[in-house]
ZAMARGU-4260 file (C-alpha; in steps of 0.2 Angstrom, whole numbers, plus 5000, padded with zeros to 4 digits):
<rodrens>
0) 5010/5099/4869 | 5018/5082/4872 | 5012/5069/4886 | 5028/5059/4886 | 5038/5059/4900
5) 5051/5048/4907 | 5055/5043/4924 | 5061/5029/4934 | 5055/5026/4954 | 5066/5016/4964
10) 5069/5013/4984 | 5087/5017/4987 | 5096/5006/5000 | 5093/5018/5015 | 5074/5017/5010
15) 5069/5033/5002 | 5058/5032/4988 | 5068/5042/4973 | 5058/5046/4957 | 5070/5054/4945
20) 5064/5058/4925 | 5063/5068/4913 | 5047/5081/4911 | 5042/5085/4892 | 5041/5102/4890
25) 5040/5111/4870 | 5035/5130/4876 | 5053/5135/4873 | 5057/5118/4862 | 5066/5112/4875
30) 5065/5094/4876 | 5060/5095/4895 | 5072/5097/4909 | 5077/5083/4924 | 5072/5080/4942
35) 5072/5071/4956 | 5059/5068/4969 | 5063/5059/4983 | 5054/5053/4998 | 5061/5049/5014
40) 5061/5031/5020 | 5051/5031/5033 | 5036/5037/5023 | 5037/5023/5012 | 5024/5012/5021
45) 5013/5026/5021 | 5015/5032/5004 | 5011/5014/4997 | 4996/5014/5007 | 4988/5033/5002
50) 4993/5025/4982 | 4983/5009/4987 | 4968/5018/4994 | 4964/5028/4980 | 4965/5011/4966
55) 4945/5002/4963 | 4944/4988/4974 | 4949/4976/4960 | 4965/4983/4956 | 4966/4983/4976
60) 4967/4965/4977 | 4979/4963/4960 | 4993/4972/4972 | 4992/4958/4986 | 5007/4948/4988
65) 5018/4960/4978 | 5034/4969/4983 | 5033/4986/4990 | 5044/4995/4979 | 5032/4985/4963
70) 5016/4993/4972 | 5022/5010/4974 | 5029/5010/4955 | 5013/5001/4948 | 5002/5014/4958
75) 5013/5029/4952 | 5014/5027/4936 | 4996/5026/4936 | 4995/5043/4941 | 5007/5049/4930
80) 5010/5041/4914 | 5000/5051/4902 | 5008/5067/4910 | 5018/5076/4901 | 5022/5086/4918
85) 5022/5070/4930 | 5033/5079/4942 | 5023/5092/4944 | 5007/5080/4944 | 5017/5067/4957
90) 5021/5083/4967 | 5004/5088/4970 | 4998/5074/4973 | 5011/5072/4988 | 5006/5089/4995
95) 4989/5085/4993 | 4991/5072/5005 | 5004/5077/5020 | 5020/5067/5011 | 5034/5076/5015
100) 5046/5075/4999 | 5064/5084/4991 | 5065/5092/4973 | 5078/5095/4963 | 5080/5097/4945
</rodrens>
């Protein structure tokens, strides 16, 4: 099975946290289907600091002094990127931790 997947993570104007992508997926030999995941603004703050917490205290203090929107893609894409299901992986990993979110695909 493939582990590429592609997404982009952005924070929209009104402050929601929007990961759209594509998953890989070959059980059918599908390419892999499109989504969106977005979080809602005001978790933002919150969802940077969970993604934070979890990261060894070095890489910790490498994310000082950057932008939000940087932190939250640096630390996401650490949890995902070798996933061929990073939806599914980012997903869990929301509910997991209380962080209301939206799916669509």
């Amino acid at each position: 099975m493939p582990t590429d997947s592609e997404f982009t993570l952005t924070i929209e104007s009104g402050g929601d946290v929007v990961m759209r992508g594509r998953d890989a997926d070959d059980f059918f030999g599908d390419p892999g289907y499109e989504y969106v995941v977005r979080i809602p603004g005001i978790e933002r703050e919150r969802l940077a600091r969970l993604l934070v917490a979890e990261l060894p205290p070095d890489e910790r203090r490498r994310m000082n002094g950057l932008r939000l929107e940087r932190v939250i893609q640096m630390c996401v894409e650490r949890l995902v990127s070798d996933r061929a299901d990073a939806s599914s992986a980012f997903m869990g990993w929301l509910k997991k931790r209380g962080v209301p979110y939206e799916f669509a695909s």
